[in-house]
C-alpha angles and dihedrals in degrees: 000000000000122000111185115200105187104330079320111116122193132185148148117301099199122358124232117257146180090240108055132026127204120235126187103217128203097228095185139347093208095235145122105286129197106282087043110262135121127209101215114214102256090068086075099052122143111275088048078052100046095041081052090052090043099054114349121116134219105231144161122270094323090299099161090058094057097116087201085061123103112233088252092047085049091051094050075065100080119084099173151314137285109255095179150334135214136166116258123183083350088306130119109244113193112195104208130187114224135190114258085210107052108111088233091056109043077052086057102042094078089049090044101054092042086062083230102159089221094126117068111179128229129219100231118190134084124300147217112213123194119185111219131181117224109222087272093062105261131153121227134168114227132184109208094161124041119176088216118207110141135031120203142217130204147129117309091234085057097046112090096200097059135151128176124270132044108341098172113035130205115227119201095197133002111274099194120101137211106228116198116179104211085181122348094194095063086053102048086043089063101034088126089051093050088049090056082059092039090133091046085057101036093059084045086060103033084050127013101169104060104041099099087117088064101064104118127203112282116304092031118130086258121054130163111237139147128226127224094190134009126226104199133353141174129154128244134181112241096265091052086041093058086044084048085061099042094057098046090064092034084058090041087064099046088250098124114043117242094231102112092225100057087040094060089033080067094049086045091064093050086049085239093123093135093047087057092050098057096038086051095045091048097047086048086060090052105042090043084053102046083056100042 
């Protein structure tokens, strides 16, 4: 199902089914761990991210490297694949889709849905570790570069990179959502009318799938259409969508320069990078494709 809101189309990005669940999990705290090493942020940037997404697995306790395993017991490992990743409170945040089936999981679910923080997850991959002395002289192990390939699950007590609260995350939909711009100029161009109807949009975005109630008579903020071909299209996740928003009429109102250097340097003192990227890269195809 399509909403367009101004030239602006939203829908569902995966649907919820029996066979699979959807987990946020904490990657990496980028702290000291255990053995004394820290993982730096820009060891998660995002090529390391997209190759993850690409071809990374979601597995338990780094099964499929136990050299004592069989490669069927290995591959009994894997409970699922990585969909996306974002950085949330300066962390990186992997949603994962798992199987419902797998043994480990349906051991997990109860867990899970009683948002009991039991599970902790571990970068698995190989590693590239640099010692550097603070100006005190301290030593100290860093990882600045990960080729990133699994991510496992385990118990908390057995992770050595750990913090208090929810590590692995239960999701009870998907929360990520599929944007098409039929026309932005139309949006942008609105943009006061669609902030008179702020709450009517903010429940299409917070929750697509069950707004058929807010449809409104013709010429309303939501109305029901289907596409036959899309302009331009990327995914976020519902806090990047609402700072979507917030910069199309910010640039609408010449608040945030068009150079593609100071307008990720914005996004780079927010730590929203990533988020930049994909708004200026959505709004290049448009505007490449309006003058083509």
């Amino acid at each position: 199902m399509l909403f367009q809101v101004y030239g602006l189309d939203i829908k569902p990005l995966q649907k919820a089914n029996d066979k699979t669940v959807f987990v946020d999990i904490v990657a990496n705290h980028l702290t000291e761990d255990e053995e004394g090493e820290i993982i730096l942020k820009e060891a998660f940037d995002d090529p390391t991210m997209k190759k993850f997404i690409d071809v990374g697995v979601i597995e338990y306790w780094h099964e499929s490297r136990n050299p004592r395993l069989t490669k069927e017991e290995k591959n009994q490992a894997l409970m699922g694949k990585p969909v996306s990743y974002r950085w949330e409170g300066g962390k990186p945040i992997v949603t994962a889709e798992l199987t419902k089936s797998h043994p480990r999981v349906q051991e997990m679910l109860p867990h899970l849905e009683a948002n009991n923080p039991l599970y902790a997850a571990s970068v698995g991959g190989s590693k590239m570790v640099l010692e550097v002395a603070s100006p005190e002289g301290q030593k100290k192990r860093v990882i600045p570069q990960i080729k990133f390939d699994h991510l496992a699950i385990a118990p908390r007590n057995s992770v050595i990179n750990r913090e208090p609260g929810v590590n692995v995350k239960l999701l009870r939909k998907a929360n990520d959502l599929c944007l098409e711009f039929d026309n932005m100029d139309t949006f942008i161009s609105n943009a006061p009318a669609l902030m008179q109807k702020e709450e009517a949009l903010h429940k299409a975005l917070l929750a697509p799938e069950s707004v058929s109630d807010l449809y409104e008579s013709p010429g309303g903020v939501i109305a029901k259409q289907d596409l036959k071909k899309s302009v331009s299209k990327l995914t976020l996740n519902e806090d990047e969508t609402l700072l979507l928003i917030e910069t199309l009429m910010r640039l609408n109102k010449n608040e945030i320069p068009t150079d593609k250097n100071q307008f990720l340097n914005l996004f780079e003192k927010i730590n929203k990078r990533s988020t930049g990227d994909k708004i200026y890269s959505l709004i290049t195809q448009y505007n490449n494709k309006r003058s083509a």
